[in-house]
N, C-alpha and C positions, 0 to 999 in steps of 0.2 A: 664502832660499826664498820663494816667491810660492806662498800658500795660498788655495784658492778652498773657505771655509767653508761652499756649498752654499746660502745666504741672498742669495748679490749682493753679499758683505764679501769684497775681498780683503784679505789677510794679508802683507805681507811680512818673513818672521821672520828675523833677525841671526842666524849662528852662525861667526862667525869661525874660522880653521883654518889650519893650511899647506896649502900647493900638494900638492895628492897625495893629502889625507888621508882626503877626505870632509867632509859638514858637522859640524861641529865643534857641540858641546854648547849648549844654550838656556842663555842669562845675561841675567836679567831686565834689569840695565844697561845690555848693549848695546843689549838692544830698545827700551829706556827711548828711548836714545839714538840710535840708527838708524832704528829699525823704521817701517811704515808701518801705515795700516788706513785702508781707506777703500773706495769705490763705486765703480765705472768710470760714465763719464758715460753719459749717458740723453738718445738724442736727444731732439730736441724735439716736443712733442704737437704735431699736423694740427689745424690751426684748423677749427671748425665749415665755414668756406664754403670748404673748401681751402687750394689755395695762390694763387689768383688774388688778393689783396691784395698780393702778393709779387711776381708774374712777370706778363708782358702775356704771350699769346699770341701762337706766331711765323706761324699761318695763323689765318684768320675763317674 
């Protein structure tokens, strides 16, 4: 399960199961062992003069 904690952390919580069953019970181990947490990435900040140090201009 992929949890969006409302802060910008996602979650992705282990809960192993049979085919059919539903998600299957929290097991600290698994998550030990699986599990993720972390940020999705963040473009990148607009430099103070733009982006003209980066690209030319296709007209003057």
């Amino acid at each position: 399960m992929l949890n969006n904690e409302g802060d910008g952390v996602l979650t992705r919580e282990v809960r192993l199961s049979k085919p059919g069953s539903g998600p299957g019970t929290y097991d600290y181990e698994l998550q030990l062992k699986y599990g993720e947490t972390g940020t999705p990435a963040e473009p990148p900040a607009v430099p103070g003069d733009g982006w003209k140090p980066f690209y030319k201009p296709c007209s003057s």
